[in-house]
N, C-alpha and C positions, 0 to 999 in steps of 0.2 A: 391809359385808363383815364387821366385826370383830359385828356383830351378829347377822349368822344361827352362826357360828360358835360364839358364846356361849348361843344359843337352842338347836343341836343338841348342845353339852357337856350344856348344862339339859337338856334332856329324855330325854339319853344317864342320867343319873343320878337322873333321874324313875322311869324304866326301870328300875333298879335296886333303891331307894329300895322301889318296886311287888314285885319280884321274890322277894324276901327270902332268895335264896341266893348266897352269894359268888360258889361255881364260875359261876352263869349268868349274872351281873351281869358277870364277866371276860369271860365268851366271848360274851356280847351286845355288848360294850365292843369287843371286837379284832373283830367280826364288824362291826358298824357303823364303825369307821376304817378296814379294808378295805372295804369296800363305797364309802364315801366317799374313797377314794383309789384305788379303780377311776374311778369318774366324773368326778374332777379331773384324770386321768393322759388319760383320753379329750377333755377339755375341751383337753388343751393339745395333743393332737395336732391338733385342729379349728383351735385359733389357729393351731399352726405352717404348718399347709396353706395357712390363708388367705393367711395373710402370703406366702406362697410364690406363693400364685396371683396376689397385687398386685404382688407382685415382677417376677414373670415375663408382666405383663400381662393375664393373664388374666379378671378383673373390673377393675373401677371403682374410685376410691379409697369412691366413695358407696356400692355394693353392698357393699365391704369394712366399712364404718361398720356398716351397717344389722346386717351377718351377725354380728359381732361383738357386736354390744349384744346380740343373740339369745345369744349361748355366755355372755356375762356372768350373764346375769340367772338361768341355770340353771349357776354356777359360784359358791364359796363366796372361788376365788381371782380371779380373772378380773375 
């Protein structure tokens, strides 16, 4: 986890680094942490559902396992 987060800081400032202008290196910087905190914010709506549908019986604790490692492995928090 703490590794792809350090892999997309590094290549947020590769990006930059490449760019050679402040102003675009800022708004490529806030452009990519929002973009990246869209997808985590959708991530954890997917967990809460799930949780909500093993709660409420709806799947399996095993279907829950399975869906879960699926939202993990394309989450940076997860």
């Amino acid at each position: 986890m703490k590794t792809r987060i350090l892999i997309v800081a590094l290549l947020i400032g590769l990006a930059g680094a490449q760019a050679g202008c402040n102003r675009f290196v800022g708004g490529a910087a806030v452009g990519a942490v929002g973009a990246g905190a869209a997808y985590e914010y959708q991530h954890k709506r997917q967990m809460d559902r799930l949780e909500q549908d093993l709660r409420e019986g709806r799947i399996t604790q095993e279907e829950y396992e399975a869906r879960k490692e699926q939202i993990s492995r394309g989450s940076l928090i997860y």
